[in-house]
N, C-alpha and C positions, 0 to 999 in steps of 0.2 A: 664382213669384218668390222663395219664399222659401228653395225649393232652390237657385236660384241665385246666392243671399245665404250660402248657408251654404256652397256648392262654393268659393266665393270666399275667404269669409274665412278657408277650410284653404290655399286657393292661397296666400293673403296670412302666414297664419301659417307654410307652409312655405320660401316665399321669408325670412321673419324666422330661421329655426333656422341656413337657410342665411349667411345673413350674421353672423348669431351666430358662429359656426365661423370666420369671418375676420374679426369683429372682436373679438374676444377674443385673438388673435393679438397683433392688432394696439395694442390698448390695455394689455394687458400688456407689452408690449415699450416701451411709451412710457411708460409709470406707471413702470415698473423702472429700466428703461434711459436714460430721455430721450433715445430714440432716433425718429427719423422713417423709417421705413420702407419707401419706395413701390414695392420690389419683392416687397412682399408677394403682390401679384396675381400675378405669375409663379410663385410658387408654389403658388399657388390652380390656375395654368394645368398644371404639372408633373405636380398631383394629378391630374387628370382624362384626362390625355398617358398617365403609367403605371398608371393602372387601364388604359387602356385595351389596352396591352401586356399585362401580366399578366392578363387577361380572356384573352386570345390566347393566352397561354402554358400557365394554367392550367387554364382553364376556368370557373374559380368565381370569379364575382361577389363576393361576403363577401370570400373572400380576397384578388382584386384589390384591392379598396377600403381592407383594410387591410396590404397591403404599397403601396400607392398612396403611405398617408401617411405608413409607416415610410421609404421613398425620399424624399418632401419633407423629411422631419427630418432623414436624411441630407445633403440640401442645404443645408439651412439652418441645420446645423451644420459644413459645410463654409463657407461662408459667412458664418457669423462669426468660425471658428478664422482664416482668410487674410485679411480684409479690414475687417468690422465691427467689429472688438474695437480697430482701427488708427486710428477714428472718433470714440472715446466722448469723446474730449476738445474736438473740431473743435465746429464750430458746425451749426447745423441746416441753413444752406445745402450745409455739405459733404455731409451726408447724404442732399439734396433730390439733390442732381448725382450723384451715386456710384452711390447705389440707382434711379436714372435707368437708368443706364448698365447698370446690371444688368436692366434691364427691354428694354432692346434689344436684349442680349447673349443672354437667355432667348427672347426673339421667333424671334433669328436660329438660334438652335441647335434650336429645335423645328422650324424652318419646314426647315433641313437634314438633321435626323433624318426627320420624318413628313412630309414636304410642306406645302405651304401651303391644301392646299385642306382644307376640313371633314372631320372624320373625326366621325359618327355611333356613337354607343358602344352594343350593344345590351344585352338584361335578360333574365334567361332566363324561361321559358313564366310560373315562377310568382309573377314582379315582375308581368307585364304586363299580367296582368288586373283587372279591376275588383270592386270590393266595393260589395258595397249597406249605407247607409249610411240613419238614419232621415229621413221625409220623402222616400222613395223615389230617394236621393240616390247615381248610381252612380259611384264614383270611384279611381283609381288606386289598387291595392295599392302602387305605388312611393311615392309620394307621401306617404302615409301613414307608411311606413316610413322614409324621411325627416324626416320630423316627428318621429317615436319618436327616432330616433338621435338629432336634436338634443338633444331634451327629455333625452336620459338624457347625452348628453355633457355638457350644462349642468350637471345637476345634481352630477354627479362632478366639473366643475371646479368648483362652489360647494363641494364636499367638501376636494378637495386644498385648497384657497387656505384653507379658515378652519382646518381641522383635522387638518393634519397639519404637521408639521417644517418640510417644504420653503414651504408654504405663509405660515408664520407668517413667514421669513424672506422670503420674496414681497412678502408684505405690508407687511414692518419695510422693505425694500427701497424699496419704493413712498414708504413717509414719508419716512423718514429715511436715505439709503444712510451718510452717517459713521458714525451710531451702528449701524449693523450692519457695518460694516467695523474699529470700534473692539472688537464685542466678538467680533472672529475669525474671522467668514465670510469666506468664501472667494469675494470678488464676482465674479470672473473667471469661478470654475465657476457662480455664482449665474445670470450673465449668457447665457453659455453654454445650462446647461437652460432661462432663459426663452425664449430666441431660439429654441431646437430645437423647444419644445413648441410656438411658437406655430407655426410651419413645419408641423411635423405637422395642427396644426389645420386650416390653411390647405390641407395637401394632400386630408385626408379630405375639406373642404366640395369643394373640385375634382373628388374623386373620386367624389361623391353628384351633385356637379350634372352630371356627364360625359354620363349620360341623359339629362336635360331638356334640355340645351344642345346647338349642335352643338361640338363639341372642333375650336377654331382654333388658328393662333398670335395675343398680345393678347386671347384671352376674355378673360385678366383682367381687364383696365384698366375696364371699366365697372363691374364688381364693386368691384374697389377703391375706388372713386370713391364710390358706396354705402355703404363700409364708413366709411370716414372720416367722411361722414357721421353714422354711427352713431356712432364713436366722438367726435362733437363732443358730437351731441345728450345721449349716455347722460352723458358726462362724461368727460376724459383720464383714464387709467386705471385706471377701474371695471370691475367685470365684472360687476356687478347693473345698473348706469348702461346697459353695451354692450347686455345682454337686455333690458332694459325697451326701447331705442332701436331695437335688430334690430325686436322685435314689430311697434312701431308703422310705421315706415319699410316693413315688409312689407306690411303691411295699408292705408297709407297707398296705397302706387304700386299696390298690387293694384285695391283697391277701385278708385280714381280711374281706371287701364286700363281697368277692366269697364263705369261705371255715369256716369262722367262728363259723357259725351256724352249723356247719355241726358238726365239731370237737368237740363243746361244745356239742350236740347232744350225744356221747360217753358216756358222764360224767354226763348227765343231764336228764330229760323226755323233750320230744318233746318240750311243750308248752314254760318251760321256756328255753329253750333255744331257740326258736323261736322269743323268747320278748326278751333274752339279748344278745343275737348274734349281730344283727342290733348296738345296741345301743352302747354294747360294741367296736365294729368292728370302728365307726364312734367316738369312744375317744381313739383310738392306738394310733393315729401320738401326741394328748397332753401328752400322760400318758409317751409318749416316749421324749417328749420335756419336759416335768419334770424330768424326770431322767435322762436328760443329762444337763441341769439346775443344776439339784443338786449336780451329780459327776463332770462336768466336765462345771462349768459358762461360760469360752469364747469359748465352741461348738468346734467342733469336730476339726476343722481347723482354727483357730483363726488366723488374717493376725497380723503382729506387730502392736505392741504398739505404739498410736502417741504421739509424743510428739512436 
């Protein structure tokens, strides 16, 4: 039991790294920008589309992965030069509609490129095996290495964001955009790098989850849906708020998939708790983003207030 408490909760912590990776995207471009997003998940989907090309093309795994999400920044720098940047003044419903529209325009051109049916993305011999782990615990070497990339991508965005140049003006951004436009930044280019990087992000986590997942058109849309989550819980535009939020929201639907039924089982006869385990298990991360909605509106880690 207690190996399968520990398999889990790496399951749960690597679905967190993973959502981390799109929302941190995500919550930077809304802290910066006061932009809403929701074509974010297509290019979450993009990522995972061109790893799986360049797998084809090149051979090497690492390197798919990362021209994977050098192509998403592309996009998503393509995407705000033509459209986004036309936005920053409109209202948030224009943004809700637009990046809509981007979201079935990206459906439709994968589903014309790759077809519509699943595309499985493989791992070479030495992702796919298993590592003994203590507690005699045998577990994906992918998975694991997932979990690292997270952990070390986090930690390098907590680097750029407090301690370098670009970062500090990220951040000034985040509070105050007048007073950083009054002492000479250049918000347009500001705007620009935070939209590309978060793109980028969004495409590497596409292109890590391309394995685990089958590669559709719309993989996104569940993800995203998650992520926002994340970025309610952690707080609008934090990136300590989005990781603390990723972690628990992972471990939260993890755990709750794995052991729920089980638990209710205790309390319950078989059948129904057979039929509300699932159901239940699959509304934790909302029932948990309402009651933190309700005790605590700007989420766990709220970044300052702009003014």
């Amino acid at each position: 039991m207690t190996a399968l408490i520990i398999e889990q909760l790496l399951n749960g912590l690597q679905l967190g790294v993973l959502l981390f990776l799109i929302a941190a995207g995500l919550t930077l471009i809304f802290g910066v920008m006061d932009f809403i997003n929701l074509s974010h998940g297509s290019l979450f989907m993009l990522g995972a589309y061109f790893a799986v090309l360049f797998q084809e093309l090149t051979g090497s795994f690492f390197l798919a992965v990362s021209l994977a999400g050098l192509c998403a920044c592309v996009v998503g720098l393509v995407f705000e030069l033509l459209l986004v940047r036309r936005l920053y003044h409109r209202s948030h419903l224009d943004h809700v509609l637009v990046t809509y529209a981007l979201i079935l325009v990206a459906n439709e051109s994968v589903a014309l490129l790759w077809g519509a049916t699943p595309i499985f993305s493989g791992l070479p011999d030495e992702l796919s095996s298993l590592v003994t782990l203590p507690f005699g615990i045998s577990y994906p070497v992918y998975r694991l290495l997932v979990i690292t990339v997270g952990i070390a991508v986090a930690a390098l965005l907590f680097y750029l964001v407090k301690y370098t140049r670009v970062g500090m003006r990220v951040r000034a951004g985040a509070s105050s955009r007048t007073i950083v436009s009054v002492m000479g930044v250049n918000i347009s280019l500001l705007f620009t790098l935070v939209f590309s990087f978060g793109a980028f992000l969004a495409g590497l986590a596409g292109a890590l989850a391309g394995p685990l997942l089958s590669v559709q058109p719309g993989m996104g849309e569940t993800v995203l849906i998650l992520s926002f989550v994340v970025v309610v819980i952690g707080g609008l535009g934090s990136i300590k708020g989005a990781l603390l939020a990723a972690i628990i929201v992972g471990l939260i639907d993890t755990m709750g998939r794995a052991f729920l039924r089980d638990f209710l089982s205790a309390f319950l006869s078989a059948r129904v708790a057979s039929e509300a385990g699932p159901a239940l298990a699959s509304m934790l991360v909302y029932i948990l983003m309402a009651l933190i909605l309700f005790f605590r509106p700007e989420g766990l880690l709220p970044m300052q207030k702009r003014s």
